[in-house]
C-alpha positions as CSV (number, residue, x, y, z in Angstrom):
1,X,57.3,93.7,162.3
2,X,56.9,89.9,162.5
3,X,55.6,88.9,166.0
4,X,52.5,87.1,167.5
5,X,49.6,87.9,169.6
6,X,49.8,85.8,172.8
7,X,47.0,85.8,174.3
8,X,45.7,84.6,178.3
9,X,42.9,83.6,179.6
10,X,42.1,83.4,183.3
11,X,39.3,80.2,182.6
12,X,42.3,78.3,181.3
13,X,44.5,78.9,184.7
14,X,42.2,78.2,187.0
15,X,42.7,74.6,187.0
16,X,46.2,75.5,187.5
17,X,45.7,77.2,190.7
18,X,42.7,75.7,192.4
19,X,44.1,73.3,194.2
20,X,41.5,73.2,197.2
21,X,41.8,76.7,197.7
22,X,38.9,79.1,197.4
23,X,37.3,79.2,193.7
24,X,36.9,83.1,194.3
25,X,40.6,83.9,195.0
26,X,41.9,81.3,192.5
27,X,39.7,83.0,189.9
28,X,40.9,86.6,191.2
29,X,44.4,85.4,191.5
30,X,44.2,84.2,187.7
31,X,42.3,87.3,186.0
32,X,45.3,88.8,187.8
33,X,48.4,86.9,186.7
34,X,46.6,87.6,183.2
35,X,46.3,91.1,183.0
36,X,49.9,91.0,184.2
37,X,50.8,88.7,181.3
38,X,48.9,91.3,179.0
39,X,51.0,94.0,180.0
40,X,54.3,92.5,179.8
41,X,53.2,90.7,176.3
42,X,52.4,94.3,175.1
43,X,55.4,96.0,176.5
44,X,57.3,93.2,173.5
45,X,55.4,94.1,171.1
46,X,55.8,97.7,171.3
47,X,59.9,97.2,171.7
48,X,59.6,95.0,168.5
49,X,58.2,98.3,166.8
50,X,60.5,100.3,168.1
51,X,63.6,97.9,167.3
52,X,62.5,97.5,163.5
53,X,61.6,101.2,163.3
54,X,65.3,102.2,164.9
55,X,66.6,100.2,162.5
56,X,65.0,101.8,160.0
57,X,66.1,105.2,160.7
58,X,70.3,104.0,161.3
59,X,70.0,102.7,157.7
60,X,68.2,106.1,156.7
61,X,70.8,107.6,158.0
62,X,73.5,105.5,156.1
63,X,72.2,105.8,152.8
64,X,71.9,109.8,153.6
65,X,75.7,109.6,153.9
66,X,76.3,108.6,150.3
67,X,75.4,111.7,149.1
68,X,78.8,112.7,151.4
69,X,80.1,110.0,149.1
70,X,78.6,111.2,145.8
71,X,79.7,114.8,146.4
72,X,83.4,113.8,146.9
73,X,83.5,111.6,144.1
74,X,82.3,113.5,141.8
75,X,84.4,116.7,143.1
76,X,87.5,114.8,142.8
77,X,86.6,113.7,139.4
78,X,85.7,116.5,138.0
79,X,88.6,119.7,137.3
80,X,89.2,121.9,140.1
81,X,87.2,125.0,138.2
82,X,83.8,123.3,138.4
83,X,84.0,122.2,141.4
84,X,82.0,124.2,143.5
85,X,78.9,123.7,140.3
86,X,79.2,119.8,141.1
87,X,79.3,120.2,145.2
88,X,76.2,122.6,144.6
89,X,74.2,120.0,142.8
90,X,74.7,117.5,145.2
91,X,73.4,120.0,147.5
92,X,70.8,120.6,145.3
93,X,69.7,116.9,144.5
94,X,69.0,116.2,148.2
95,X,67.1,119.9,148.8
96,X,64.9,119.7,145.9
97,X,64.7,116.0,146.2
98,X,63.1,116.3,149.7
99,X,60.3,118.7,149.1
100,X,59.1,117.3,145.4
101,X,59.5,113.7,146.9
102,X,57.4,115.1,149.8
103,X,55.2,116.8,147.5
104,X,54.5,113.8,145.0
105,X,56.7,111.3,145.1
106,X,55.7,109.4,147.8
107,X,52.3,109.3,146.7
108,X,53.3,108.2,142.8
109,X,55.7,105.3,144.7
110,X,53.3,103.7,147.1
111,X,49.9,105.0,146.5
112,X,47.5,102.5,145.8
113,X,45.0,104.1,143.2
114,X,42.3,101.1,144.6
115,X,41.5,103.3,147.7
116,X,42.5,106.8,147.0
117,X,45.8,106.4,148.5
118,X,47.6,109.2,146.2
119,X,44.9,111.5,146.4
120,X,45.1,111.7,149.8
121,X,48.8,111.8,150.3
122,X,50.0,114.6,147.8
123,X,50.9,117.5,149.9
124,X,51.5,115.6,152.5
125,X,51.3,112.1,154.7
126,X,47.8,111.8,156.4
127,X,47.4,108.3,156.9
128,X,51.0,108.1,159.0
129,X,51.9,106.2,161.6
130,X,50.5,103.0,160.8
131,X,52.3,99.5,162.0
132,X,53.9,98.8,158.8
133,X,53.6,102.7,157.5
134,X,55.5,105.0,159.8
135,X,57.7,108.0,159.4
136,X,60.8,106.2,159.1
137,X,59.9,104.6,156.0
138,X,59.3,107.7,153.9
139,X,62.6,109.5,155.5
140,X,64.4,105.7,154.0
141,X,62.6,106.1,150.6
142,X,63.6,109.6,150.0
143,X,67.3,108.3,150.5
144,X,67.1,106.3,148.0
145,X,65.2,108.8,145.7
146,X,67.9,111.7,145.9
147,X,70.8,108.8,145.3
148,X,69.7,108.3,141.7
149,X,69.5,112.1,141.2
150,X,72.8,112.2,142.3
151,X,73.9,109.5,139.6
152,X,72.4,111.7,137.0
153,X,74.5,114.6,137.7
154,X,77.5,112.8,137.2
155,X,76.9,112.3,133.9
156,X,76.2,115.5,132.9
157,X,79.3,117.3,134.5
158,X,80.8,120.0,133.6
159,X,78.9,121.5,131.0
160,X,75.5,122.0,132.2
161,X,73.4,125.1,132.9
162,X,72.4,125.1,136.7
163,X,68.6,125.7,135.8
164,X,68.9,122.4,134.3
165,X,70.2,120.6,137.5
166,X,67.2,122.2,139.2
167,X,64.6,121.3,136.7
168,X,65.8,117.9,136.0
169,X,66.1,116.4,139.9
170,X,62.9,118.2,140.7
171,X,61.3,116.4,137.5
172,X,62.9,112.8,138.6
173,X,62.6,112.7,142.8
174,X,58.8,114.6,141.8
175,X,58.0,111.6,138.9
176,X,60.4,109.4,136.9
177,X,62.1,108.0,140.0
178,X,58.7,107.3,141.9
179,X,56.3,105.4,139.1
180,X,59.4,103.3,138.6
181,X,59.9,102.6,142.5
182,X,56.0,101.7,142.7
183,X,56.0,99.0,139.7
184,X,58.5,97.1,141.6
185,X,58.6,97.5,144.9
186,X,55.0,98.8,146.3
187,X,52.7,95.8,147.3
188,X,50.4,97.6,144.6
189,X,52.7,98.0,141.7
190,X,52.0,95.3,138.4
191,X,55.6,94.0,138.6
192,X,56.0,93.8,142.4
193,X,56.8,90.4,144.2
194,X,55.1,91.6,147.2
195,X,52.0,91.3,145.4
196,X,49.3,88.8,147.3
197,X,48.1,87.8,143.8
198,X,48.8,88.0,139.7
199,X,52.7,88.2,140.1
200,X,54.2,88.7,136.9
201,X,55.5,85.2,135.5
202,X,54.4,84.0,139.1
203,X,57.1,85.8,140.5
204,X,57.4,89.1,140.0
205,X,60.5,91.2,140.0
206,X,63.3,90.6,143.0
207,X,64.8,93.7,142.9
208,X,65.5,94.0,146.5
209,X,67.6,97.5,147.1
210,X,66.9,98.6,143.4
211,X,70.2,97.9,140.8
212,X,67.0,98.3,138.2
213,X,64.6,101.0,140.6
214,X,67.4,103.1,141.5
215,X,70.7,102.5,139.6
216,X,69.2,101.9,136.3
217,X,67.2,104.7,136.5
218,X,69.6,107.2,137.0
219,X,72.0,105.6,134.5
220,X,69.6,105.6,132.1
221,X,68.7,109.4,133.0
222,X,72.7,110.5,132.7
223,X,73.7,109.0,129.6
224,X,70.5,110.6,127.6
225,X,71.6,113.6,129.5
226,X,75.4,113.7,128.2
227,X,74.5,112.5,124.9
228,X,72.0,115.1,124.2
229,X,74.3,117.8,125.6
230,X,77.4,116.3,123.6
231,X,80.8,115.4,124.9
232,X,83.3,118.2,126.9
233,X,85.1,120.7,124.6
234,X,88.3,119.0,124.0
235,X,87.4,115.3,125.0
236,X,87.3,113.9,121.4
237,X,89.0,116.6,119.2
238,X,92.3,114.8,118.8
239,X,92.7,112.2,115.6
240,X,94.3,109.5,117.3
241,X,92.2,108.5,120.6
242,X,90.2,110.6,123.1
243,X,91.5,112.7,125.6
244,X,91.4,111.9,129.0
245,X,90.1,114.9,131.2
246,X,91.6,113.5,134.8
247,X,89.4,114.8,138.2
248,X,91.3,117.0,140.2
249,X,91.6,115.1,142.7
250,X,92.2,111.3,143.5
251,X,92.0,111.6,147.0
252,X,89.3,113.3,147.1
253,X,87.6,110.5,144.4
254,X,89.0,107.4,147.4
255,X,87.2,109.4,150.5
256,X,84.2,109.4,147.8
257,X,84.3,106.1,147.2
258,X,84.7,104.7,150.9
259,X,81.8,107.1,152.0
260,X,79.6,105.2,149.6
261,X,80.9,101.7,150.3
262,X,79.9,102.7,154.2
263,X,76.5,103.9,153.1
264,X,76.2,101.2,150.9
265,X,75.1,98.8,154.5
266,X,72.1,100.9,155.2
267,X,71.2,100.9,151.1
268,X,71.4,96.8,150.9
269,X,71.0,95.5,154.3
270,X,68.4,98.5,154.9
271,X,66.1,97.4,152.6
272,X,64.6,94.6,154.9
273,X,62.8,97.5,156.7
274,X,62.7,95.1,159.4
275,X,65.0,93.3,161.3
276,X,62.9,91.7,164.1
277,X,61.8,88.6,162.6
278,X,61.7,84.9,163.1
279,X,62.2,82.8,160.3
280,X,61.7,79.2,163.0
281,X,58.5,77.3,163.7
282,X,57.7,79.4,166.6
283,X,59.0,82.1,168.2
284,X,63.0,81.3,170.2
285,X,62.9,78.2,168.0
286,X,66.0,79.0,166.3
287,X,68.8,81.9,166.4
288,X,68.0,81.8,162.8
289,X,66.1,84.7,161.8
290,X,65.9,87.9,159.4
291,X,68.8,89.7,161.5
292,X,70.7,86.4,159.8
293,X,69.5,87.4,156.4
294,X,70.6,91.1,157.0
295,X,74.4,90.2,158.0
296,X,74.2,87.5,155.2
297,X,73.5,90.6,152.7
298,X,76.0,92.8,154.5
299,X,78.2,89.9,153.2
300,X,77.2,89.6,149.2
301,X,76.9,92.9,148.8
302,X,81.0,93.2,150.2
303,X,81.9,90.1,148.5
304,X,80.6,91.4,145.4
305,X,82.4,95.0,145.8
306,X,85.9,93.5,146.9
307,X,85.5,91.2,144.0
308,X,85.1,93.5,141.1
309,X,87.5,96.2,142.7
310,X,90.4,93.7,142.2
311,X,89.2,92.7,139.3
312,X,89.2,95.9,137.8
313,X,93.0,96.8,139.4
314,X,93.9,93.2,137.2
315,X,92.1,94.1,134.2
316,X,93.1,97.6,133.7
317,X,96.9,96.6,134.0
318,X,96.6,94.2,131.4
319,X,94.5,96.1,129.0
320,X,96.3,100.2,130.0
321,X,99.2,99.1,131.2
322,X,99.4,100.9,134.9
323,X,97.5,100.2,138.1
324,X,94.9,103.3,138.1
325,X,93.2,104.0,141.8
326,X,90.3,105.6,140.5
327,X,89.6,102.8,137.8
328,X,89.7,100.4,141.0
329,X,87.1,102.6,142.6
330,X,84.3,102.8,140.0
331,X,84.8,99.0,139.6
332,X,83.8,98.8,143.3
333,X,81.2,100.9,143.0
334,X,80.2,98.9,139.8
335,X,80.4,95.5,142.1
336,X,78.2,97.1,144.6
337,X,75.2,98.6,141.9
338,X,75.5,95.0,140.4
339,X,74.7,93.0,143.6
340,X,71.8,95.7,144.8
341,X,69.4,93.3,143.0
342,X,70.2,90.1,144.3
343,X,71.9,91.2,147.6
344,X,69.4,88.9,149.8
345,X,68.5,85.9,147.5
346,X,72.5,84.5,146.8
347,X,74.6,83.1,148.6
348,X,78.0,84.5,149.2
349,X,80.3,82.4,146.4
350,X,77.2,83.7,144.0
351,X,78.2,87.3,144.6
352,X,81.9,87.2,143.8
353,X,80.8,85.8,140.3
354,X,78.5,88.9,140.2
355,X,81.3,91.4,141.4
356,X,83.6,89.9,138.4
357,X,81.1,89.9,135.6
358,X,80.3,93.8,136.8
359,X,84.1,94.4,136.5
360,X,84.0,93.2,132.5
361,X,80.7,95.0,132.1
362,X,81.9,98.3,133.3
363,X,85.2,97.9,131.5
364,X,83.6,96.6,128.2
365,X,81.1,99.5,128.3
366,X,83.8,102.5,128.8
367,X,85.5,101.1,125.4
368,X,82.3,101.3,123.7
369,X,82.1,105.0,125.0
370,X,85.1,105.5,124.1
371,X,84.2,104.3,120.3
372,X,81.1,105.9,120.3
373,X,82.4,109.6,121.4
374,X,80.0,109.2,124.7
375,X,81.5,111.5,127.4
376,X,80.7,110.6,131.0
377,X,82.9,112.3,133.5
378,X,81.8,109.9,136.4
379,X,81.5,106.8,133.9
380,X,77.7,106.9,135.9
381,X,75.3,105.8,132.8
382,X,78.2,102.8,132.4
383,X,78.8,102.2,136.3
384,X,75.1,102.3,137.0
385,X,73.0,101.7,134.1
386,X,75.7,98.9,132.5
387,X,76.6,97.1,135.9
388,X,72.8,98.0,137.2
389,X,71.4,95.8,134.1
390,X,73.7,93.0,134.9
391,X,72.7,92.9,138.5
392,X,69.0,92.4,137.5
393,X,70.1,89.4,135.5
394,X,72.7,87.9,137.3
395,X,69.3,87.7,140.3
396,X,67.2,85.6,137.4
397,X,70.1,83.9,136.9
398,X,71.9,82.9,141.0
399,X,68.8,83.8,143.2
400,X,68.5,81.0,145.9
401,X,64.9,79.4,146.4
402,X,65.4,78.9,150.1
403,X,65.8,82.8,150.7
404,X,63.3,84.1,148.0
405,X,61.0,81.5,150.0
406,X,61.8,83.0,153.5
407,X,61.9,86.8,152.0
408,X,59.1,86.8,149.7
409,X,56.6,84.2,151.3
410,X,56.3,80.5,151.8
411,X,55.5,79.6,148.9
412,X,57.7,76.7,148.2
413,X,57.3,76.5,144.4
414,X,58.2,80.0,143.7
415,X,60.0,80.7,141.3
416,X,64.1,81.1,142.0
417,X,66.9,81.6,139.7
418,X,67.7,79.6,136.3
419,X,71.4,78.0,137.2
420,X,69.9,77.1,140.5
421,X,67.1,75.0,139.0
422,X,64.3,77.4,139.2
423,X,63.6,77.9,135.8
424,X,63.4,80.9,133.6
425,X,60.5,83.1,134.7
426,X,62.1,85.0,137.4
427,X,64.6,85.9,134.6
428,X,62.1,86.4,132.1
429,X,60.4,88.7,134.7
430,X,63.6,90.5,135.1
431,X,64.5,91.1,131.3
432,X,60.7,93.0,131.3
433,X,62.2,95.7,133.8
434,X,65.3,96.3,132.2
435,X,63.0,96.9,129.0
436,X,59.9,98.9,131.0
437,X,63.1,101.3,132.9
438,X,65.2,102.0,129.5
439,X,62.0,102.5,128.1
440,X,59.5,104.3,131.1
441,X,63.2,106.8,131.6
442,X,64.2,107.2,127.9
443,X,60.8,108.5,127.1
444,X,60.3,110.8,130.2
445,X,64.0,112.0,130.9
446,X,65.2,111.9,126.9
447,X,62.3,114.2,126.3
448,X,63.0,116.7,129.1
449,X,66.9,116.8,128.2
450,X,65.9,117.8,125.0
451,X,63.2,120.5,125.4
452,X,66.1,121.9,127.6
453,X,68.3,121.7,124.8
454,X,66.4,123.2,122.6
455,X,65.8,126.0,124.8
456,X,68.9,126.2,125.1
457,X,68.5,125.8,129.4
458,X,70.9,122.8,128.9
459,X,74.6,123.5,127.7
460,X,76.8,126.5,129.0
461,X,78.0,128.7,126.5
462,X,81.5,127.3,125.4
463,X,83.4,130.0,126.3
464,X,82.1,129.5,129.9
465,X,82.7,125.7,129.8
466,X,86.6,126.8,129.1
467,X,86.9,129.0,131.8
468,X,85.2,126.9,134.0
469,X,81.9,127.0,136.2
470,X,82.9,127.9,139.2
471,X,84.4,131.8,138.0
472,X,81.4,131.9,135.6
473,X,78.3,130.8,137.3
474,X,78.9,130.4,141.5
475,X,80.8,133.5,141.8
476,X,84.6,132.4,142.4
477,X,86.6,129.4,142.7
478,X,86.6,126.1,145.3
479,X,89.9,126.7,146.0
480,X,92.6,129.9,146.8
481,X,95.2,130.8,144.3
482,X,98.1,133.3,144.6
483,X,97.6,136.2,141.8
484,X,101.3,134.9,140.7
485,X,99.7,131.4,140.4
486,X,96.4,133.0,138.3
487,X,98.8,134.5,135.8
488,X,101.1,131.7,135.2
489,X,98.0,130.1,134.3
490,X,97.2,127.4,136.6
491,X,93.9,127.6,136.0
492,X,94.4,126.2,132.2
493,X,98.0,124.7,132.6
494,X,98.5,121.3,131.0
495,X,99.5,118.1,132.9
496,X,101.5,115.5,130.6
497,X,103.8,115.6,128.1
498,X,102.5,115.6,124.4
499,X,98.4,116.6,125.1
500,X,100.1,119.7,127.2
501,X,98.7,122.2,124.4
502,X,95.4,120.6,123.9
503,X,94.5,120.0,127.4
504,X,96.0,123.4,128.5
505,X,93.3,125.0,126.1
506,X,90.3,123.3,128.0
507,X,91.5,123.9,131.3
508,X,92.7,121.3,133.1
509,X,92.9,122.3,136.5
C-alpha cells in the first residue's frame, strides 16, 4: 500500500495557538490536538491496508472461480463417457495444487535465496503478515498456480491414466510453475522488472498477470503431454482429413467459457495487488490514481477478448464454412491469455489489435495441428502456449511508457514498447522468456511425461480409452441412461452422416 506518514508536532502549533493565552495550556492544548491527529492519521493507514488487502482476497476469489470455468469447459468438450475423469482432475489440480504449493511452491516463487527466505518458508509461512507480505497474497498466488495445472489437463484428455494427473500437477504447482513465477515476477527473480537494480536489457520482463508465467507454462506442459501420449484412438485414422471428436456438450463449453471470462477480472485487474494508490503529486491531488489503472485493465483485457471472439466467428465462416459457438469461445479465451501480458501498459485501441492477431494465431496454430497429427481436445497448448507467446510480444511491441513509468517506477527513460518509440529491449527482454519457459518447461515437464510413458503410468489401455473413463476408472458414468438406451448403444452411437461407423467405434457420446 502506497500512502505517507504524516507526522505532528506540538512545537510547530504552538505559535498557532498562543495568542496571549497561557504558554502552559497552549502547549497542553497542542501535544493534545497532536496525539489526536496521530490517532486519526493511523486509523487511515490501517483502512488503506485493509482496502488493498480486501481487494486482494475479492480477486482471489475471482480467479478461484475459473477453475468453475475450466471444469465446465473442459466437461463440455470432452465426450460424455469421460466426463467424470476430467471433472475429477479439475478437482484434483486445485487439491493437490494447494498443499504442494503450500509445501514448496511459495517458497521456489518468492524466496529470496540472499537471506534464507526459502529455507525458512518450506512447510509453511513464518515470516507472514508483513505490510506488503500478508495472507492474501499467497491465497492470490496459488490461484494462479492451480489455473495452469488446469490448462495442462486439457491437453491431455481423454486418454490419460489418473496417477498421471496426480503426479504431474503435484510436480508443476510443487516446482515447474513456481521457479518460472520467481524469474519474472518476484522482486528477487533475474528477469523481474521489479528489480531495484540489473534489470535485464534495463527493463526486465513486463509480464503483468502471466500470458508467459502462467499460460505459457501450462501450454507448453499440455502439448509435450499429448504428444508424448499420442493423438485419441480414432482422431487421425481416416485418409482424407482428421476426425473431429465434438465435446458433449456446447452448453456446457459457453457456461465454461463465461465463468472464465468473469474470473478473468480478478486474474488481470487482480494483479495490481493494490488498489489504494496515488499516482498525483501529493496525496487528493488528482482522482487519478491506480484504481484508474485497474478499471483501465478491466478494459484491455475485454477489448482484447470481444475482439478476437468476433474475429474468430468471421474467420471460421470463411475458412469452415459455418458459424461454430465453441470456435468463438476458445478465440475469446485466446484474446484474453494474449492480453494477460500487457493488460496494464496499452491503451485500449492497442488491445483490440492484440485480440485480432490472437484470433489468427490460434486459428493458424490448430491447422498446423491438424497437419502435424497433434491432438488437443481443449486446443490448450494452441490457445495458451500459441496466443500466450504472442501476448508477451505484442507487450514489447504496444506497451505505453507513461503506464510502465507509473506501474513499474519513475524512471522516465525506461524502456517501453518498440511501435511506441521505446526501442527494442523491452522486446528483446521478452523474446528471452519465451525461450527460458519453452525451454525451463520442455526440459522439466517433457522429461516427466516421458518417464510416465515409459512406465507406462501415462496412457490407458486402449480398450479402456474406447469404452471410456468414466465406466473404467471412476466407477460409473456422469450421466443416467435407460438400460434400453445402454443397449441401443448410446454410449458408442455415431453423430453425422458418412464418419457414423468410424466415430461410432471410438465412442462418441
Amino acid at each position: 500500500m502506497a500512502s505517507s506518514t504524516i507526522s505532528c508536532n506540538a512545537s510547530d502549533l504552538i505559535p498557532l495557538l498562543s495568542g496571549g493565552a497561557n504558554a502552559t495550556a497552549t502547549a497542553a492544548a497542542a501535544e493534545f490536538i497532536c496525539s489526536r491527529f496521530e490517532t486519526v492519521s493511523g486509523k487511515f493507514t490501517d483502512a488503506g491496508y485493509a482496502i488493498d488487502n480486501t481487494y486482494l482476497l475479492f480477486s482471489a476469489y475471482l480467479v478461484f472461480s475459473m477453475q468453475l470455468g475450466f471444469a465446465m469447459l473442459c466437461a463440455g468438450s470432452v465426450r460424455a463417457k469421460n466426463t467424470m475423469n476430467i471433472m475429477l482432475t479439475n478437482v484434483i489440480d486445485a487439491a493437490a495444487g494447494g498443499l504442494f504449493y503450500y509445501l514448496f511452491g511459495f517458497a521456489f516463487a518468492y524466496g529470496a535465496p540472499s537471506n534464507g527466505f526459502i529455507g525458512k518458508h518450506f512447510f509453511g509461512m513464518s515470516d507472514f503478515p508483513k505490510p506488503t507480505f500478508d495472507y492474501p497474497f499467497f491465497l492470490y498466488q496459488w490461484t494462479f498456480a492451480i489455473a495452469a495445472a488446469g490448462i495442462t489437463s486439457g491437453s491431455i484428455a481423454e486418454r490419460t491414466q489418473f496417477v498421471a494427473y496426480l503426479i504431474y500437477s503435484s510436480f508443476l504447482t510443487g516446482l515447474v510453475y513456481p521457479i518460472v513465477s520467481h524469474w519474472f515476477w518476484s522482486s528477487d527473480g533475474w528477469a523481474s522488472p521489479a528489480r531495484s537494480d540489473n534489470l535485464l536489457f534495463q527493463s526486465g520482463v513486463i509480464d503483468f498477470a502471466g500470458s508467459g508465467v502462467v499460460h505459457m507454462v501450462g501450454g507448453i506442459a499440455g502439448l509435450w503431454g499429448a504428444l508424448i501420449e499420442g493423438p485419441r484412438i480414432g482422431r487421425f485414422e481416416q485418409r482424407s482429413k482428421p476426425l473431429t471428436l465434438r465435446g458433449h456438450s456446447a452448453t456446457l463449453v459457453v457456461l465454461g467459457t463465461f465463468l472464465l471470462w468473469f474470473g478473468w477480472y480478478g486474474f488481470n485487474p487482480g494483479s495490481f495487488a493494490i488498489i489504494f494508490k496515488s499516482y498525483g503529486t501529493s496525496p487528493g491531488s488528482s482522482f487519478y490514481g491506480q484504481w484508474s489503472a485497474v478499471g483501465r485493465t478491466a478494459v484491455t483485457t475485454t477489448l482484447a477478448g470481444c475482439t478476437a471472439a468476433l474475429t474468430t466467428l468471421f474467420g471460421k465462416r470463411l475458412i469452415d464454412g459455418y458459424w461454430n459457438v465453441t470456435d468463438v469461445c476458445n478465440g475469446l479465451l485466446g484474446g484474453f491469455a494474449a492480453i494477460t501480458s500487457g493488460c496494464s501498459v496499452v491503451e485500449p485501441w492497442a488491445a483490440v489489435i492484440c485480440g485480432f492477431v490472437a484470433a489468427w494465431v490460434l486459428m493458424g496454430f490448430n491447422k498446423l495441428a491438424d497437419k502435424l497429427q497433434f491432438d488437443d481436445p481443449l486446443e490448450a497448448a494452441q490457445l495458451h502456449g500459441g496466443c500466450g507467446a504472442w501476448g508477451i510480444i505484442f507487450t514489447g511491441l504496444f506497451a505505453d511508457k507513461t503506464y510502465v513509468s507509473e506501474i513499474y517506477g519513475g524512471d522516465p527513460n525506461r524502456p517501453f514498447g518498440l511501435f511506441m518509440g521505446g526501442g527494442g529491449r523491452l522486446l528483446a527482454a521478452h523474446v528471452v522468456q519465451i525461450v527460458v519457459i519453452v525451454g525451463w518447461v520442455s526440459v522439466t515437464m517433457g522429461t516427466l511425461f516421458f518417464v510416465l510413458h515409459k512406465m507406462e503410468l501415462l496412457r490407458i489401455p486402449s480398450e479402456d480409452e474406447v469404452a471410456g473413463m468414466d465406466p473404467t476408472s471412476h466407477g460409473g458414468l456422469a450421466y443416467m441412461y435407460t438400460e434400453e438406451e445402454i443397449k441401443n448403444g448410446i454410449m458408442v452411437r455415431g453423430v453425422g452422416g458418412e464418419d457414423d461407423h468410424v466415430q461410432g467405434h471410438v465412442g462418441v457420446l
